[in-house]
C-alpha positions, 0 to 999 in steps of 0.5 A: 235518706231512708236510714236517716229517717228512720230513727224518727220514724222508730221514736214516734212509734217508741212513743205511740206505737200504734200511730198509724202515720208512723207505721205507714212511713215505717212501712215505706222506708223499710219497702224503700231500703228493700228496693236497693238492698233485696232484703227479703227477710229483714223486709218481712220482719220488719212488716211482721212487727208493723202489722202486730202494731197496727194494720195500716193498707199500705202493707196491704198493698205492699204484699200484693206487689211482692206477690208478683215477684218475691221468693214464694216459700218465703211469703208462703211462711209469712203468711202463716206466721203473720196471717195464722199466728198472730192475725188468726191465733193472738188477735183474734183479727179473723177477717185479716187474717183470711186477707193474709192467708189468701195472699199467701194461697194466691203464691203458693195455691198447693200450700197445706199449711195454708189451706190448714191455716184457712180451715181454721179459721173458717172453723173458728168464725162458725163458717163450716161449709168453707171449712169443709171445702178447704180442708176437703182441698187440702186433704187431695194434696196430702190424704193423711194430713191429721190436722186437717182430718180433724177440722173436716170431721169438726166442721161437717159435725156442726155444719149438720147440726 
């Protein structure tokens, strides 16, 4: 019954696509086909696209019961490639973003790429203090992380101004 509805679900959205009905029902029937397929990366492109059509809480919730079990490498690359790449960097959707980047911490706790991520964004929303913190986290993981080294001498050069 999900492949049959989903050709439905697909036109509404070919025909509204931010509709925010039909990206929730979207969002169920691809959780559902998971359930019985175990389909890990389609779940998550298609989740991918749904959240660059609109944000609806359903794939909140959805993504915090994945937590729990799903492949943590998998998540972890989705939350950078969903939370920084296109909430942080082609939205401009900070507070989003962080929700997703945090998801992904919540996974993988020792992620650099993530705690890079996040600094980013705490750099880019004027919140130095936090960007100096995560970097700081980040930088006892991996001393010679560059990325990160810039956005600590950043951040701690606006935070002291």
């Amino acid at each position: 019954m999900y492949e049959e509805a989903l050709p439905y679900v697909n036109r509404a959205l070919e025909i509204y696509p931010t509709y925010s009905d039909a990206v929730t029902c979207k969002g169920g029937l691809v959780a559902g086909l998971y359930q019985m397929d175990g389909n890990l990366d389609k779940l998550l492109e298609e989740f991918y696209s749904l959240l660059r059509a609109r944000h609806v809480s359903f794939l909140d919730q959805y993504m915090v019961y994945l937590n729990g079990q799903a492949d943590r490498n998998k998540l972890a690359q989705f939350y950078h490639r969903a939370g920084f790449q296109l909430l942080a960097e082609e939205q401009r959707n900070y507070p989003l973003a962080l929700q997703y980047l945090n998801y992904g911490i919540q996974v993988a706790p020792n992620n650099v790429q993530l705690l890079q991520d996040i600094a980013s964004v705490y750099l880019a929303t004027g919140q130095y203090g936090n960007a100096v913190q995560i970097s700081q986290r980040g930088l006892q993981l991996e001393a010679g992380n560059s990325s990160l080294n810039q956005i600590l001498q950043e951040a701690s050069r606006l935070q002291s101004n």
